[in-house]
MARVO-441932 format. One record per residue (C-alpha): residue in three letters; x, y, z; residue number from 0. Coordinates in steps of 0.5 Angstrom, whole numbers, plus 500, padded with zeros to 3 digits. Layout:
<recs>
 residuo  xx  yy  zz num
     Ala   X   Y   Z NUM
...
</recs>
This chain:
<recs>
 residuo  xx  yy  zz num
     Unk 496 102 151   0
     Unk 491 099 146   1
     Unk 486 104 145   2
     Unk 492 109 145   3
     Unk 494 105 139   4
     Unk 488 103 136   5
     Unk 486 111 136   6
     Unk 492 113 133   7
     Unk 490 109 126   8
     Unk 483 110 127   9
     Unk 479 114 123  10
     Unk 479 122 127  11
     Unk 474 122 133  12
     Unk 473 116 132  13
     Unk 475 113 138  14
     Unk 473 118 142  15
     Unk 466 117 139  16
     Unk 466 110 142  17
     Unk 468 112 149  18
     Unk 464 117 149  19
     Unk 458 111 147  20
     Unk 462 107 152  21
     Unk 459 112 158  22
     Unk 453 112 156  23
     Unk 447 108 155  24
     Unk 446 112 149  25
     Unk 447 119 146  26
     Unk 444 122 139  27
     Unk 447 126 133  28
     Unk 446 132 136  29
     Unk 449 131 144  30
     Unk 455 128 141  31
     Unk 458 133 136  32
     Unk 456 138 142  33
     Unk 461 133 146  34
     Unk 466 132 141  35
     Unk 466 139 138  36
     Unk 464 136 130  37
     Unk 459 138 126  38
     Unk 453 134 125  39
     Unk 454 131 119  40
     Unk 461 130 121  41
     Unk 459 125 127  42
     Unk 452 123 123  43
     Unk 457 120 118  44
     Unk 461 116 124  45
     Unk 455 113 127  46
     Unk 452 111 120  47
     Unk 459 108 120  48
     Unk 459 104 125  49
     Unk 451 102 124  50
     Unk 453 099 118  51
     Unk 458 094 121  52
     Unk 454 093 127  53
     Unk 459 097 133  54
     Unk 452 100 135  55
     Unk 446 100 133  56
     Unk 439 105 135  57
     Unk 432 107 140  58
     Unk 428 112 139  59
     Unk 427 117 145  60
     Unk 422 121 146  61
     Unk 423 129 146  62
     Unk 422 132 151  63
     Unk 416 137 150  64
     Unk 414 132 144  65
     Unk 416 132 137  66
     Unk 418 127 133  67
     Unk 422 122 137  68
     Unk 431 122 137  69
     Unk 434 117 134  70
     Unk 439 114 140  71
     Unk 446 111 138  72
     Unk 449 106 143  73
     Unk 455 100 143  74
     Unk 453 093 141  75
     Unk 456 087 144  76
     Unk 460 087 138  77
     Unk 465 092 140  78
     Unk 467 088 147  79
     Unk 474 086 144  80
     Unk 476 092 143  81
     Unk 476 093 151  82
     Unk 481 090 154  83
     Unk 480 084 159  84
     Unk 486 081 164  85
     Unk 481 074 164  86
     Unk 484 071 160  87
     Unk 483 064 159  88
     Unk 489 062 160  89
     Unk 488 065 167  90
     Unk 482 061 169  91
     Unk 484 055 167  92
     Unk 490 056 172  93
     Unk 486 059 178  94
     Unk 482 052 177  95
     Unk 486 048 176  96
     Unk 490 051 183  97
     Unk 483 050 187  98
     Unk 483 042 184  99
     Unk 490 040 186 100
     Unk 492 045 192 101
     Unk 485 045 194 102
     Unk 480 051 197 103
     Unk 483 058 197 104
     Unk 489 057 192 105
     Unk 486 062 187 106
     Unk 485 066 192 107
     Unk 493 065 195 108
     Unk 495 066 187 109
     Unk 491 072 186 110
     Unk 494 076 192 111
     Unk 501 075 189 112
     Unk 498 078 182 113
     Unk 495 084 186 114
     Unk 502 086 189 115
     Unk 506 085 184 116
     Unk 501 089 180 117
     Unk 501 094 185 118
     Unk 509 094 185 119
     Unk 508 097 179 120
     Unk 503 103 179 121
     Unk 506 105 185 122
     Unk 513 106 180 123
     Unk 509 111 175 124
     Unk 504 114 179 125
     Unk 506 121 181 126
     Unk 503 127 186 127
     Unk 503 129 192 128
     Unk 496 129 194 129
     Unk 490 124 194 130
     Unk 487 128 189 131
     Unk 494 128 184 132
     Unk 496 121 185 133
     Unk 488 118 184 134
     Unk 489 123 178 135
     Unk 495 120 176 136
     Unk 493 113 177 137
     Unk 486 114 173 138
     Unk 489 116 167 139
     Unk 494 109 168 140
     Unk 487 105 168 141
     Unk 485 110 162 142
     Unk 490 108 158 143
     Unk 489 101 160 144
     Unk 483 101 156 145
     Unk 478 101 163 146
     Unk 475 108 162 147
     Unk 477 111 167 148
     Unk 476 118 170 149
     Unk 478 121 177 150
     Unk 471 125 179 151
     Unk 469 130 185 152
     Unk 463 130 188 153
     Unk 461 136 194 154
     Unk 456 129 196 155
     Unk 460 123 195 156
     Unk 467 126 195 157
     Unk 473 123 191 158
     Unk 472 118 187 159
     Unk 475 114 181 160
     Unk 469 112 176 161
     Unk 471 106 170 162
     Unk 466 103 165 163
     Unk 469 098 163 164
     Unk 472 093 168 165
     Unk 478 088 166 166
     Unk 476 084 172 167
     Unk 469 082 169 168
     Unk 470 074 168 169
     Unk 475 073 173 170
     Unk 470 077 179 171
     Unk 464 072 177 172
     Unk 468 066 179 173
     Unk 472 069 185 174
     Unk 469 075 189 175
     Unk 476 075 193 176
     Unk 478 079 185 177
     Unk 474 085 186 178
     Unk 475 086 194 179
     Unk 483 085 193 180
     Unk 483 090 187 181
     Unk 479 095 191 182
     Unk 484 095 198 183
     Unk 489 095 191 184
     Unk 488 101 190 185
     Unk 487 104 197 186
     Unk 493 102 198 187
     Unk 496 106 192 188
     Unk 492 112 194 189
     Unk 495 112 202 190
     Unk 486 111 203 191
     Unk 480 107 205 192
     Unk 477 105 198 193
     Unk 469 103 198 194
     Unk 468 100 190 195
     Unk 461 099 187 196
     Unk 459 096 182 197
     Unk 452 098 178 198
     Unk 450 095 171 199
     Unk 444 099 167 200
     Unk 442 097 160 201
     Unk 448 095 157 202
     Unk 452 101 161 203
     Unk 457 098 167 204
     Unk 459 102 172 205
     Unk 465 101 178 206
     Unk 466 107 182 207
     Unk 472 106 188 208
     Unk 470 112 193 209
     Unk 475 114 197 210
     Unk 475 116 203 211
     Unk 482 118 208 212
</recs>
């Protein structure tokens, strides 16, 4: 809801610039107007904007072929509250003061009843039949929920929901159990066996759940 929000009163493209940058570990002027289908001085405008106030800053890649070397854009550490966390602290402070009072496996208790209760609720709004309907209707929830979320098929790899941004970030650091009940989350969504994995490179972080019937 926020970055759907955020996007209707931000600048044009500009929201969709950052996204862009969000799923990459850096693009140039060039490959990004290519993207968003805007002129050059378009996008050059919007990056030496957003460079200006700190949301992103430059490398230089070499060119293949040589040449001078292209100037890269790519996200600060700046603009990591303009995704949303569900880690909140108040959330922490909870679960940690579960563990101390009721003892180990209290956190884990707790983060159970929230994850059917948020699956209660996905399952009201997502729709379609198939695997592939309802995993695309489920990405796009995530999307609007600032996750980054997109629905990919792969001929190797099959069906899977990529996120670059994950609200569980903080809380999957603490408590492991967050992350592997976020997963049967959603493999009880989709009706399937869901395989999460997570990589970071470079600023980038990725979380793919495979799913598998």
């Amino acid at each position: 809801m926020f970055v759907g929000l955020f996007k209707d009163i931000a600048r044009p493209h500009a929201v969709d610039l950052i996204m862009l940058l969000k799923r990459s570990n850096g693009m140039s002027v060039n490959e990004l107007a290519a993207a968003l289908r805007m002129s050059y001085m378009g996008v050059k405008q919007h990056c030496v904007y957003l460079e200006k106030k700190g949301y992103v800053d430059t490398w230089r890649r070499p060119k293949e072929g040589g040449g001078r070397p292209e100037k890269m854009y790519r996200l600060t550490v700046k603009l990591d509250g303009f995704f949303p966390s569900a880690s909140r602290d108040l959330l922490l402070d909870v679960l940690a003061g579960a563990e101390m009072t009721f003892g180990t496996g209290a956190a884990e208790r707790l983060l159970l009843h929230h994850f059917e209760l948020i699956t209660g609720r996905y399952a009201e709004k997502i729709k379609g039949r198939t695997m592939l309907e309802r995993a695309q209707s489920f990405s796009k929830l995530r999307a609007a929920e600032g996750s980054v979320s997109i629905c990919e098929f792969d001929p190797h790899e099959g069906l899977r929901i990529v996120e670059y941004h994950s609200q569980m970030a903080v809380l999957g650091k603490l408590h492991i159990c967050a992350c592997d009940l976020e997963a049967k989350m959603v493999g009880r969504l989709l009706q399937c066996i869901c395989e999460r994995r997570d990589t970071s490179f470079d600023r980038v972080t990725r979380i793919e759940f495979r799913l598998k019937v």
